[in-house]
VONUMI-133513 format. One line per 4 residues: number of its first residue (from 1); their letters; for each residue x, y, z of N, C-alpha, C, CB. Coordinates in steps of 0.05 Angstrom, whole numbers. Glycine has a CB too. Example, Ala and Ser with C-alpha at 12.3 -4.5 7.8 and 13.67 -1.06 7.14 Angstrom:
2
1) as) 264:-114:156:246:-90:156:264:-66:156:226:-89:181 | 257:-45:142:273:-21:143:258:1:157:282:-12:114
# end
This chain:
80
1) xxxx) -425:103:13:-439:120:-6:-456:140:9:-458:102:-24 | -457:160:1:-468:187:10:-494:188:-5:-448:214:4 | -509:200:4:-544:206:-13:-549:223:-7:-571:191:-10 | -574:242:-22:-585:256:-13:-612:256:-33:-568:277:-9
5) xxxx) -630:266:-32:-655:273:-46:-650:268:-74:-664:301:-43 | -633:282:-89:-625:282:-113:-595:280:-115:-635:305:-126 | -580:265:-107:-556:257:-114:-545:228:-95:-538:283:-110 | -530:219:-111:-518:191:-91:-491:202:-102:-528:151:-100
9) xxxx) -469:198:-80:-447:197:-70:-431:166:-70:-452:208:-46 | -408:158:-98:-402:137:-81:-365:143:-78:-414:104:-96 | -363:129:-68:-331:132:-57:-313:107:-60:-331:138:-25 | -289:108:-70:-270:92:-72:-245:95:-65:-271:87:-91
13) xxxx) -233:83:-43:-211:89:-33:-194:68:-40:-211:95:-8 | -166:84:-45:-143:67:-34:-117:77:-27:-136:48:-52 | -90:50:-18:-83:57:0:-45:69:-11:-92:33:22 | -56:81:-37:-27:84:-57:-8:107:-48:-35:92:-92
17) xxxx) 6:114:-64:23:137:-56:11:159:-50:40:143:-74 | -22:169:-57:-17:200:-58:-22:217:-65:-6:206:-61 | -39:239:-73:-29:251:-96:-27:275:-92:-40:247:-117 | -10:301:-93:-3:329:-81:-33:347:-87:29:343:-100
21) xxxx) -29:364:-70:-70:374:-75:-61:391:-99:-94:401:-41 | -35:406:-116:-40:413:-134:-40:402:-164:-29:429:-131 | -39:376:-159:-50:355:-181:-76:347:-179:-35:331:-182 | -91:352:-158:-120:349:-152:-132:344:-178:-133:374:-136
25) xxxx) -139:369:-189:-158:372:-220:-138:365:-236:-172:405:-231 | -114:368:-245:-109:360:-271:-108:328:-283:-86:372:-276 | -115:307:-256:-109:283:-259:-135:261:-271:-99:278:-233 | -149:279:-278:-178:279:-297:-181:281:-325:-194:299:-292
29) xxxx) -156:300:-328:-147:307:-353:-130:281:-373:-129:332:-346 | -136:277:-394:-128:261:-415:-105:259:-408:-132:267:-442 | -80:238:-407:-56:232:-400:-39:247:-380:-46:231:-419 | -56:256:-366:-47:270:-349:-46:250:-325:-61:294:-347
33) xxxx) -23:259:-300:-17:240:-281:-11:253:-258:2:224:-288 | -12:248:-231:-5:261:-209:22:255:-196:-25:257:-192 | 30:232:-209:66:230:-201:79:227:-231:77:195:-178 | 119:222:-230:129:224:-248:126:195:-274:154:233:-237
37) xxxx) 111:195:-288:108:170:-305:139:148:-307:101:184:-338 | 156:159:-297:185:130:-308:168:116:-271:247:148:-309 | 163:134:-252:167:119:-224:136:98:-227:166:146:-189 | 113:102:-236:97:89:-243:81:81:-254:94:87:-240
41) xxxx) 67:50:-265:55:49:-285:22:64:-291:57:24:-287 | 10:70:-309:-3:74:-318:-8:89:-351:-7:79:-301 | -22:101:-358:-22:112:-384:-42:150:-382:-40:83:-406 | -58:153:-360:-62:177:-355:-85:182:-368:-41:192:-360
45) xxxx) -102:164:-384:-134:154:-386:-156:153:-375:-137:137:-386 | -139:132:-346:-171:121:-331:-190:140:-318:-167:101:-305 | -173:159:-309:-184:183:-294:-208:195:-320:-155:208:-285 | -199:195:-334:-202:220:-358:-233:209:-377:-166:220:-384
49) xxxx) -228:182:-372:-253:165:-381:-272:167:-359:-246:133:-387 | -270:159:-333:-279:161:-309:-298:193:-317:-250:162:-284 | -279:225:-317:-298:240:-312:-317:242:-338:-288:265:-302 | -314:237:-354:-318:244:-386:-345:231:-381:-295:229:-415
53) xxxx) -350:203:-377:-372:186:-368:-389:198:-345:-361:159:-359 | -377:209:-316:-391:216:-298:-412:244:-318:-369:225:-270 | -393:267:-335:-404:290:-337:-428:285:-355:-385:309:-345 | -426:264:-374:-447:255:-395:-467:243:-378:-437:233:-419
57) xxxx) -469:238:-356:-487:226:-340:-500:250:-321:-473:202:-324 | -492:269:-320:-500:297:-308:-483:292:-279:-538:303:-304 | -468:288:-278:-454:279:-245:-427:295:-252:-447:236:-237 | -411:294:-227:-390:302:-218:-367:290:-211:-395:312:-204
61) xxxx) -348:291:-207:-323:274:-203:-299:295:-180:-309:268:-240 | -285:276:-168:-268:296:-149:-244:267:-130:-297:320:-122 | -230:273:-109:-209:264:-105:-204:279:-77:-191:268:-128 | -196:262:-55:-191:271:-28:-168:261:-25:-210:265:-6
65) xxxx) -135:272:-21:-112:261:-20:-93:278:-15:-107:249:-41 | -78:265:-1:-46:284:-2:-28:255:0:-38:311:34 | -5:275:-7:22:256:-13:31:231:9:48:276:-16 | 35:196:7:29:190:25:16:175:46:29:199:24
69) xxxx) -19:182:40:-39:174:46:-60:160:34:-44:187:53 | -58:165:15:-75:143:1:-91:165:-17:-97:122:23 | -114:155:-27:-129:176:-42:-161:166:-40:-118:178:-76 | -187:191:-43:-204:179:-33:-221:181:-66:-217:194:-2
73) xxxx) -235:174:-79:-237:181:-104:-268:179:-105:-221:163:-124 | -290:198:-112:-314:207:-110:-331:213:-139:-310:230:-94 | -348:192:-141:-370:204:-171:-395:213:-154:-382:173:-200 | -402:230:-158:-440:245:-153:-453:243:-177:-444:284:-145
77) xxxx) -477:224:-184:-493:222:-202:-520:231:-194:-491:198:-211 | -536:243:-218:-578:248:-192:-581:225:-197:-617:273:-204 | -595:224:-174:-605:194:-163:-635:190:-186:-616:196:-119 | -631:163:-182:-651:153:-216:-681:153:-184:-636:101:-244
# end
């Protein structure tokens, strides 16, 4: 977790397929997905709940990844 004066940083990694940097932002978006839905499961939600919650909380949301490597997945909330 990252901090600073007015914000905490936390981070969640793992170690999945991937995701191409021009799916970066849209994988936040309501059913939206960063690979082809028949190759894997999900429904294209969690993300979408994830930022919806971070932005109602005054925080930020984002994603460090390429195809591959895994993905690094980031909420910034102000620190209480």
């Amino acid at each position: 977790a990252k901090s600073s004066l007015n914000q905490v940083r936390i981070w969640v990694r793992d170690e999945g397929i991937g995701i191409p940097r021009e799916a970066h932002q849209k994988i936040f978006g309501i059913f939206e997905r960063g690979v082809a839905a028949k190759s894997y499961e999900g429904t294209g939600i969690g993300l979408a709940i994830v930022a919806r919650a971070v932005q109602r909380m005054g925080g930020t949301c984002g994603v460090e990844s390429e195809p591959g490597q895994g993905s690094s997945f980031w909420i910034e909330l102000p620190a209480a």
